[in-house]
Each structure stands twice: as C-alpha cells, then as structure tokens.
C-alpha positions as CSV (number, residue, x, y, z in Angstrom):
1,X,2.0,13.1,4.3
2,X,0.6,12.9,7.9
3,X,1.9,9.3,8.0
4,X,5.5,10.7,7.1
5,X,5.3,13.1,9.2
6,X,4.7,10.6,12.2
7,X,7.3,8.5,11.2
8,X,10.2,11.4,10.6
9,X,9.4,11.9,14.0
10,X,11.2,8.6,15.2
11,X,14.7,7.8,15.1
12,X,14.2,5.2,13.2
13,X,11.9,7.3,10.8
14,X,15.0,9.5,10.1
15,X,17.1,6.5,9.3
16,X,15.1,5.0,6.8
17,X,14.6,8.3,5.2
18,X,18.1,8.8,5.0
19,X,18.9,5.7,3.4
20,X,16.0,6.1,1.2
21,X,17.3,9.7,0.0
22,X,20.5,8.3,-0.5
23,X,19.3,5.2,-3.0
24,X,17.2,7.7,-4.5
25,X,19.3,10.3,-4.9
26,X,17.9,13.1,-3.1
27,X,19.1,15.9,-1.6
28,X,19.5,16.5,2.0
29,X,17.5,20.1,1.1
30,X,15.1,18.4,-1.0
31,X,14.0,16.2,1.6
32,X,13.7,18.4,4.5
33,X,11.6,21.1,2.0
34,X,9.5,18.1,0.9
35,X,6.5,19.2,3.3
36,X,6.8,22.9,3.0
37,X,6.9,23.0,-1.0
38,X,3.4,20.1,-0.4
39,X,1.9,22.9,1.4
40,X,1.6,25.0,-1.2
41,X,0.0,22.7,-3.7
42,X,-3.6,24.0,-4.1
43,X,-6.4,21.9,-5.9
44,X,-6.0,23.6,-9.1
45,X,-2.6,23.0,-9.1
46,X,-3.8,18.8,-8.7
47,X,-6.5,19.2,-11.1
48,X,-4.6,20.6,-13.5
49,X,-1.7,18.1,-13.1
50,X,-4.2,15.4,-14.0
51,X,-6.5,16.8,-16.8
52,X,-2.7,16.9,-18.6
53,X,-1.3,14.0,-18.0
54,X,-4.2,11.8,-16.9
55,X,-6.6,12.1,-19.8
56,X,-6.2,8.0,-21.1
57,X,-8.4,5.5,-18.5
58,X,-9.0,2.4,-18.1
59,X,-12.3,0.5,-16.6
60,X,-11.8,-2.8,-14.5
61,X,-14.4,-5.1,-13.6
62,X,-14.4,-6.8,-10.2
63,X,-16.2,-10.3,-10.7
64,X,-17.2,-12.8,-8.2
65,X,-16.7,-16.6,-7.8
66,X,-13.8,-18.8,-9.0
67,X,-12.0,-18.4,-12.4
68,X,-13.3,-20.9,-15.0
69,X,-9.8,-20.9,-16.3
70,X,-7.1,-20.3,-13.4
71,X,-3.5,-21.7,-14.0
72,X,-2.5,-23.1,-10.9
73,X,1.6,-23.0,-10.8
74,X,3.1,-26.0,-8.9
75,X,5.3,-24.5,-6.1
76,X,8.6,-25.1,-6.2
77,X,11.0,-27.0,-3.8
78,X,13.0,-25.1,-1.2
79,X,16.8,-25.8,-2.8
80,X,19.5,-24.6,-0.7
81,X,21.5,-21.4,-2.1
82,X,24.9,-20.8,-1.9
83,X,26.0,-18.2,0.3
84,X,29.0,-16.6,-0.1
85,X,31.2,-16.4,3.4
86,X,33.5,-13.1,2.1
87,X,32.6,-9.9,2.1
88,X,32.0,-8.1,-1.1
89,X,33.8,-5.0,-2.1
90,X,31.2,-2.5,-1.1
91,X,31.1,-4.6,2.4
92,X,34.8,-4.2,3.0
93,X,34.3,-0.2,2.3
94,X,31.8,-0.1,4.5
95,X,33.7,-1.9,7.2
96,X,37.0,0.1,6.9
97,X,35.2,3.6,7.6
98,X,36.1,5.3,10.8
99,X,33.8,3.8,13.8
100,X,32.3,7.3,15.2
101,X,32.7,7.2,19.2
102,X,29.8,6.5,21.2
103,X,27.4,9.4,21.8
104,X,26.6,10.4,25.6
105,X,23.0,8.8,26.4
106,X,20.9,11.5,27.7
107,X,17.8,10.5,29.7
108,X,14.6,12.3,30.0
109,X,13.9,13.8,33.8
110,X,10.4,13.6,34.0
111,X,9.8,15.2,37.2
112,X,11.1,17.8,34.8
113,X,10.4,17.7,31.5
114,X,6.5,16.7,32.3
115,X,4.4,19.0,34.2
116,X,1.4,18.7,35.8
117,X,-1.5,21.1,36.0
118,X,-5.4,20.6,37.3
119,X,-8.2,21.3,34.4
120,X,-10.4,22.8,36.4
121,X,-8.9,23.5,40.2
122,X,-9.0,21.5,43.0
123,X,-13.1,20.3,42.6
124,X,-13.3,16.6,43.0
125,X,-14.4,16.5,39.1
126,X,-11.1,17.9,38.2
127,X,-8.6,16.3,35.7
128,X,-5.1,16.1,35.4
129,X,-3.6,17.5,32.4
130,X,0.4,16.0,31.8
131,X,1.9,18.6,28.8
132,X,5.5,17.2,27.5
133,X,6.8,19.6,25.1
134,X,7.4,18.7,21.6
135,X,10.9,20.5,20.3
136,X,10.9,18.5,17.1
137,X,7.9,19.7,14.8
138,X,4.9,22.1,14.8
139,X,2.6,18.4,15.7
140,X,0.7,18.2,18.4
141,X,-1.2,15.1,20.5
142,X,-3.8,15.7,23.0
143,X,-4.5,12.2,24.4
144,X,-7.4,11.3,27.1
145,X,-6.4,8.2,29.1
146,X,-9.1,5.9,31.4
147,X,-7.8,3.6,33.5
148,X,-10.2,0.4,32.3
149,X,-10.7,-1.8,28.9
150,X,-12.1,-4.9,27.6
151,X,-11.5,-6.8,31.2
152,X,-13.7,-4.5,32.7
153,X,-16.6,-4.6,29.9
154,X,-16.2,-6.4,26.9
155,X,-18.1,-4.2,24.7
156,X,-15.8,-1.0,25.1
157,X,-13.5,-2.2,22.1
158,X,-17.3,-2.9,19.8
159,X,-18.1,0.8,20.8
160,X,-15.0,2.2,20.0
161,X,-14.9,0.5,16.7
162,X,-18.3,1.4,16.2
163,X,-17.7,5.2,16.9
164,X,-15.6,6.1,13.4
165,X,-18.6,5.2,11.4
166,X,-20.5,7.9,13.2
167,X,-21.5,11.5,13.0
168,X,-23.1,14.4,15.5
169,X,-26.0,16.0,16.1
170,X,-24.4,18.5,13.8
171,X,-22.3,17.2,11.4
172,X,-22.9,13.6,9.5
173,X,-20.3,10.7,9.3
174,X,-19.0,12.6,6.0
175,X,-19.1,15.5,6.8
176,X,-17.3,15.5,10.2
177,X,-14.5,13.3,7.9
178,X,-14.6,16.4,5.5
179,X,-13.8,18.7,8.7
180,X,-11.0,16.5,10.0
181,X,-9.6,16.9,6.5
182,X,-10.0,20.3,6.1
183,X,-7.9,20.8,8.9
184,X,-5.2,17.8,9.1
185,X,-6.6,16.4,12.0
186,X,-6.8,12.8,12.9
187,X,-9.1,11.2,15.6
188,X,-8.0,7.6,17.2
189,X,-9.6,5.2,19.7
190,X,-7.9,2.3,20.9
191,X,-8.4,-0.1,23.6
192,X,-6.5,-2.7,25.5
193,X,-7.6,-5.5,28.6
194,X,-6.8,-2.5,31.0
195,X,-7.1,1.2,29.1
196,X,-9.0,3.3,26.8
197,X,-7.2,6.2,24.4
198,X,-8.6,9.0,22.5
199,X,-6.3,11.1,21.2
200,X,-6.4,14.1,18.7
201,X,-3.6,14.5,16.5
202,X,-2.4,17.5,14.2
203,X,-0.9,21.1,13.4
204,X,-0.6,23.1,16.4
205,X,-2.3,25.9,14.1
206,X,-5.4,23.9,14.1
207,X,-5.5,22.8,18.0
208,X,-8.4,25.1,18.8
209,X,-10.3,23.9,15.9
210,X,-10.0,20.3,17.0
211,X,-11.7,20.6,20.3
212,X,-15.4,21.4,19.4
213,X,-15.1,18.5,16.6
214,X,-14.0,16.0,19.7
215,X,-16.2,17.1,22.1
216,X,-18.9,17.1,19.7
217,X,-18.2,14.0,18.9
218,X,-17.9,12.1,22.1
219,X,-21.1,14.1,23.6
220,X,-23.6,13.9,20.4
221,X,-22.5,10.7,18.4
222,X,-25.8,9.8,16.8
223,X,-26.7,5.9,16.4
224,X,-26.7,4.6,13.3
225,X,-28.1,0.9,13.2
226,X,-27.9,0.8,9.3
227,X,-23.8,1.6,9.5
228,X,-23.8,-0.6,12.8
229,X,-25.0,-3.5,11.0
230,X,-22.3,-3.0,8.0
231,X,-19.7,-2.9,10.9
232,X,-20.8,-6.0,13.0
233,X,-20.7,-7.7,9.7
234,X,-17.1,-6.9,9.2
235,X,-16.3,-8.0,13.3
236,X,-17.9,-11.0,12.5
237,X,-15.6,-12.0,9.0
238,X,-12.9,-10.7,11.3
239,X,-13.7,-13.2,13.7
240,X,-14.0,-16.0,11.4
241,X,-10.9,-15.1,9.6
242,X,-9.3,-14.7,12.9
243,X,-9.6,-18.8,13.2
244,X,-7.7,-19.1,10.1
245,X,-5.1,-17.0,10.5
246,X,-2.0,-18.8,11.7
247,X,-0.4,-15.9,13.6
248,X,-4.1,-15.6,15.9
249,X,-4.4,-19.5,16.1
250,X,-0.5,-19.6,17.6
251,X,-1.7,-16.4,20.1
252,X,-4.2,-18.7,21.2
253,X,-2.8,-21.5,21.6
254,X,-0.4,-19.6,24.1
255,X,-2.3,-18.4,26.1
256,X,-4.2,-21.5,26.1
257,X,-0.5,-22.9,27.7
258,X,0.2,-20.2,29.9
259,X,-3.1,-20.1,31.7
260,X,-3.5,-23.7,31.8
261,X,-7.5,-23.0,30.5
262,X,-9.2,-22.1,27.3
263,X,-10.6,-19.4,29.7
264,X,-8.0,-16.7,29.5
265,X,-7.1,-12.6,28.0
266,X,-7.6,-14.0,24.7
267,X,-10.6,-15.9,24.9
268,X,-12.1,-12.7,26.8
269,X,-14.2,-11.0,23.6
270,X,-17.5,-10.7,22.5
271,X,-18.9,-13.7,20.7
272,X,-20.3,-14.0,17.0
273,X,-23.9,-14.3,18.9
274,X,-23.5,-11.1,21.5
275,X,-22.0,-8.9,18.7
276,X,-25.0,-9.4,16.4
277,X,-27.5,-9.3,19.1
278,X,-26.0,-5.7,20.6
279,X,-28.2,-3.0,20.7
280,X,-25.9,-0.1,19.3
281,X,-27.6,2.7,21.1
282,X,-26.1,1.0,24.0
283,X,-22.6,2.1,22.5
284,X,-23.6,5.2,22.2
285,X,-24.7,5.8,25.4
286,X,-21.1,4.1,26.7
287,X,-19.5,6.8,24.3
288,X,-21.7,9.7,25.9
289,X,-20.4,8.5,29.3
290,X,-16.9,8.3,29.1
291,X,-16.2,11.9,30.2
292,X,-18.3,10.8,33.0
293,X,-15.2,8.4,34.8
294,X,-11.9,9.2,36.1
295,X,-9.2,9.9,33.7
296,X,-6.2,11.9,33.0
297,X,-5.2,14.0,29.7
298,X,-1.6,14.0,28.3
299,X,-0.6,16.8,25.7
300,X,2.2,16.4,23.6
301,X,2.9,19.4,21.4
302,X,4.8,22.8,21.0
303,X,3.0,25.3,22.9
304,X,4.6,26.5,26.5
305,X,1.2,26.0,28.1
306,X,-2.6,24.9,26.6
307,X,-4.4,25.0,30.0
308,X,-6.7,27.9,28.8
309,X,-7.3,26.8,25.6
310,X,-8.2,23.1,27.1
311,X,-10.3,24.5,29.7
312,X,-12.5,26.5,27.5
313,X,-12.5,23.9,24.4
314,X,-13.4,20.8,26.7
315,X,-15.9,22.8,29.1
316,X,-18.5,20.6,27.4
317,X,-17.2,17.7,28.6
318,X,-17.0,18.2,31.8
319,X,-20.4,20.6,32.0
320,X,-22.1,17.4,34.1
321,X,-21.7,18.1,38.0
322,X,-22.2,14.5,39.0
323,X,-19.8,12.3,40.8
324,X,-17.2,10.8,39.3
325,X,-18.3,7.4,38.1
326,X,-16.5,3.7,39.1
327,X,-16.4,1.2,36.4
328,X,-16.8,-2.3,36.9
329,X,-14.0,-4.6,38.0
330,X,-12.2,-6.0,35.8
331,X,-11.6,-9.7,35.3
332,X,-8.6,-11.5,36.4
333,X,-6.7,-14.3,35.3
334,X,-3.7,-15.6,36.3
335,X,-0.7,-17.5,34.6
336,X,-0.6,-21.2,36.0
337,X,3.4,-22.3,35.2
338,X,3.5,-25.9,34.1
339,X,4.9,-28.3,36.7
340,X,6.8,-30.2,34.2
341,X,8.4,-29.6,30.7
342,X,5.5,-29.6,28.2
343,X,5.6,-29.7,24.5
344,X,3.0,-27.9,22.2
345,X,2.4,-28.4,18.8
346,X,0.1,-26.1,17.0
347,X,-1.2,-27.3,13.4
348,X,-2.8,-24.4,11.1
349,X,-5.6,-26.2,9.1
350,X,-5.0,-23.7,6.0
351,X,-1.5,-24.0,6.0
352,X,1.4,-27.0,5.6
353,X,3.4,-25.7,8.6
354,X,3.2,-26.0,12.4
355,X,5.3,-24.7,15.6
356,X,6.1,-26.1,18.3
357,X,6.4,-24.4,21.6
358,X,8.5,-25.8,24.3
359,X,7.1,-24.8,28.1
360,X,9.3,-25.4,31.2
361,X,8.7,-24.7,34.6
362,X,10.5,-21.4,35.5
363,X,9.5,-17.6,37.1
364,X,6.8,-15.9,35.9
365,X,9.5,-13.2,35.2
366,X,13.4,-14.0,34.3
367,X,15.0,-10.7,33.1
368,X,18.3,-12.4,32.1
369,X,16.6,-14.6,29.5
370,X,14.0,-12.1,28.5
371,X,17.5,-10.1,28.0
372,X,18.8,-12.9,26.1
373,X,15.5,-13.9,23.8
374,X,14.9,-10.1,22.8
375,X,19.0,-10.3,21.6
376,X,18.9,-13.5,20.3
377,X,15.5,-12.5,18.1
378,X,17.1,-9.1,17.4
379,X,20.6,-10.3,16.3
380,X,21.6,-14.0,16.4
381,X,18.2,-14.8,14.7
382,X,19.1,-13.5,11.1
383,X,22.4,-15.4,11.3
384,X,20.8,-18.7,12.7
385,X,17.8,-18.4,10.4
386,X,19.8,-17.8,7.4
387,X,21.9,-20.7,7.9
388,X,18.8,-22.7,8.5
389,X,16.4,-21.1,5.3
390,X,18.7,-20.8,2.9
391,X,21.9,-22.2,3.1
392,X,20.1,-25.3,3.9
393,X,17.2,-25.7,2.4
394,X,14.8,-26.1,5.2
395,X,12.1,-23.8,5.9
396,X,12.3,-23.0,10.2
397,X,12.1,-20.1,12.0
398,X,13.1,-20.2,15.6
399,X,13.0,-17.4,18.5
C-alpha cells in the first residue's frame, strides 16, 4: 500500500493506474477510496478472512543440489513474425479521437515555493532546513543530505548497508522494525561517489513519532558481529554475482573505455578481502558520527512549517557542541577521450551474446546528441528494434 501510495504520487503513477482501472474495470470512486476503505481493515477483520477461506495448506520442500531428473527443453530458433503494417480497428478509434490542446507548462519558482530556515539560529553548528510543501497527499519526507560518499571513504556504502540489520540501545533489530510498522514509517539510506541520504518517510500524523526512532537509531545503533557476518556474506555473493551479470560486466567495461584505466568510479569499492576483514564497530562508530559533519535537511510534506517540531525531535542529534567535522577528500578521476575511433567488444562468459561499443573522439559534453540519443532510445528505438527482433529474426538491440 505504501509502495502505491509512492507511485500515485507520480504522473506516471496516475497513468498506469488509470489504464489499469480501466482493463479492470474499476471505478474512478473505487480507486480513489481504495486506501481509505484499507484503513479500516483491522486484524480481526484479516484473521477472520483467512480462518474462512484459508483453511486447506500445502507444505513445500526446498531441496538443494541438481535435479536427478531435469528435462532440459532445447530453445528454439528466433523465426521472424509477420507484422502487420495497418492499423487495427481499435487503433483507427483511437487515432480519430479529438487531439486535446496542449496544456500551459507551469514551472516551479523555487526561490518561492522552497524556503529556507536555520535549525537552531545563527551558531556555527546550525543546519539548514529546505521545507517544499506537499499539496498532493497527507505523506511526508524528512530527508538529511551530506555532501560526501564512497569517493571520500569507501566504507560509507558497507555501513549504510550494514545499519538496517541493526537495533538501539533500546529497541532490538525486530522490534525497532515492529515500531516502524506500527506506525507506517519507512527509514532509507542510500549512498552515491559524492552524497549520503537518510530520509524518513510516512503519514504526516506520525511525523513526531518518527523522530526519536531516527535519532535513536543513528545515535545508539548497537554492533552486531553475528548479523554483520550474515550481511558481508551476502556483499560478497553480491560481488561475485556482480562478475557474472552481463548488465555490471558492460558498466565496467565502460568505464574501463571512458577513463582509459581499470582504475576508475567503478572499480572504486571495497574488495572481497577488506569487506571480510572490517571491523563492524568501526561502522558503527561512522554511523554515530554522521550528525557530527556538515549537512542540510530537506522536508517534503503537508505541514505550513515543522521547524519546532524538528528542533525539539532532533535536539539529540545535534546535543554535541564540537566543531563541525571535514571529511576526507574525495578521489578524483577524470575521463580520458580516445584520440581515435575505438571499437569495444564485450563478451559475457555466461551468456551467448556480446555488445559492441563504438568510441569516437568528441566533447566530454554534446547536448545536441545527448538530445538526440535520449529521443532516439525513447522513441525511434521501439520502431528500429522491432523491425530488427521481430520482423527479422535477429536478436539486436541498439541505443
């Protein structure tokens, strides 16, 4: 429902639901009181729901190892299908409806719509707080943004990672799930090469609620080297799959073109080795300090002004009266463009296709044929593609 709810709030979201209401058969109403009728679905009403129509079961064994008797199905041969160049009935309807003019574009004024206000006055320790109000739904996102990532220390992204399998001083890994629940929240870490985000995400309702859980959280996450080692496990079968996996091998072999080195922003991770060998209290302590270095907070939400509530919810983040801490530099690298036309062909061990990637000396930055790539992949692409797939027979994708 909280997924939904995300995705209604796009304009795309509302498209697909539309068209999805309209093969299904549902009413406009219907689907607009889908989440208020959810919300009053109590447990009982669940339980009750399955004890009457759930009572048969079924128990599945998982086993290990290769099937003694697997059927292996030869794959057939790509054979061209004929497509027909008319439009069908239902195409020609759709094509002789009225064409609806052009709405007005109206473009956000930030200096406007985003305001600016200092957490706690004019001290050096102070943080920005950007609110954007949300005119949609009752949701709101309370984000905290630091201006560093993975180029500045590697193991932010394992900490991160490492930071949903844990609990508080207070409240244990479950538990603290159990309170998220209980109150619709979600928590989300991300990283990139140049920023960290946590963000809090909910009902407006609840926003006081959720501060205490995420300070708790980031302040008191307790070290766990039992769920540590389950989860450097799983980085390290990511890793290896990742060598496998013929969208990561192509990523790599980019890069590998466009900086002219195997050194590069891809190549810029923890190893197999350093992962294992990583103390996890070290994480912790990185998590402990984060309120410690500069960053901003960005509110998204329906409330006229959360300045109070934030300055008396986050008070124990910011309770430390040290200076503001610098983070290490990050690592640079930069693109070397070829000085001739190069070819690249990338071969997937686990697969029986390839791609070839053609590099040419150019600018760094062309915006007429980034203009023309992003409408060729967006439009032109299908018709190409088709042609090539299945009118054809052969099996290429180009963009």
């Amino acid at each position: 429902m909280k997924k939904d709810m995300e995705f209604s709030a796009e304009n795309r979201g509302n498209i697909v639901g539309m068209v999805s209401n309209f093969i299904e058969g549902i009413s406009i109403a219907d689907a607009l009181n889908q989440t208020e009728c959810a919300g009053h679905i109590t447990r009982e009403m669940l339980s009750d729901f399955v004890r009457e129509n759930y009572q048969n079961y079924a128990i599945v064994y998982k086993r290990n190892g290769e099937p003694k008797h697997k059927v292996k199905a030869e794959k057939p041969h790509i054979t061209p299908v004929s497509i027909p160049s008319e439009l069908s009935s239902y195409a020609k309807e759709i094509a002789a409806m009225p064409v609806l003019p052009d709405p007005d574009p109206v473009f956000t004024d930030f200096s406007k719509g985003i305001s600016g206000e200092r957490l706690y006055g004019d001290r050096e320790k102070s943080v920005l707080v950007y609110s954007f109000k949300n005119t949609q739904n009752n949701r709101f996102k309370l984000s905290f943004y630091f201006p560093f990532g993975t180029l500045n220390e590697k193991k932010l992204e394992l900490a991160l990672g490492y930071l949903r399998y844990l609990g508080t001083d207070s409240l244990s890994a479950n538990d603290l799930s159990l309170a998220e629940y209980a109150k619709a929240l979600s928590f989300d870490f991300s990283v990139s090469e140049n920023s960290v985000c946590l963000s809090i995400s909910g009902l407006q309702q609840n926003f006081k609620d959720a501060l205490p859980l995420f300070c708790g959280l980031i302040l008191h996450a307790q070290n766990d080297p039992e769920a540590y080692r389950g989860f450097a496990e799983a980085c390290c079968k990511n890793l290896s799959d990742q060598k496998k996996d013929p969208s990561s091998i192509q990523n790599a072999a980019v890069a590998r073109a466009l900086y002219g080195s195997p050194d590069n922003y891809f190549t810029h991770r923890l190893s197999r080795d350093e992962i294992l060998q990583t103390n996890p209290q070290e994480l912790t302590d990185l998590i402990h300090e984060l309120p410690s270095y500069l960053h901003d907070i960005v509110y998204y939400g329906p409330a006229e002004s959360v300045l109070s509530d934030l300055q008396e919810g986050l008070a124990p983040l910011y309770a430390n009266t040290d200076p503001v801490k610098s983070f290490p530099e990050a690592v640079h690298y930069t693109i070397v463009p070829p000085k001739e036309n190069q070819i690249y062909l990338v071969n997937y061990p686990s697969a029986s296709n390839a791609t070839v990637m053609l590099l040419r000396p150019d600018e760094i930055c062309n915006p007429p044929l980034l203009a023309f790539s992003a409408l060729y992949n967006a439009y032109a692409q299908q018709s190409a593609m088709r042609e090539l797939r299945e009118k054809q027979g052969l099996g290429y994708v180009a963009s």
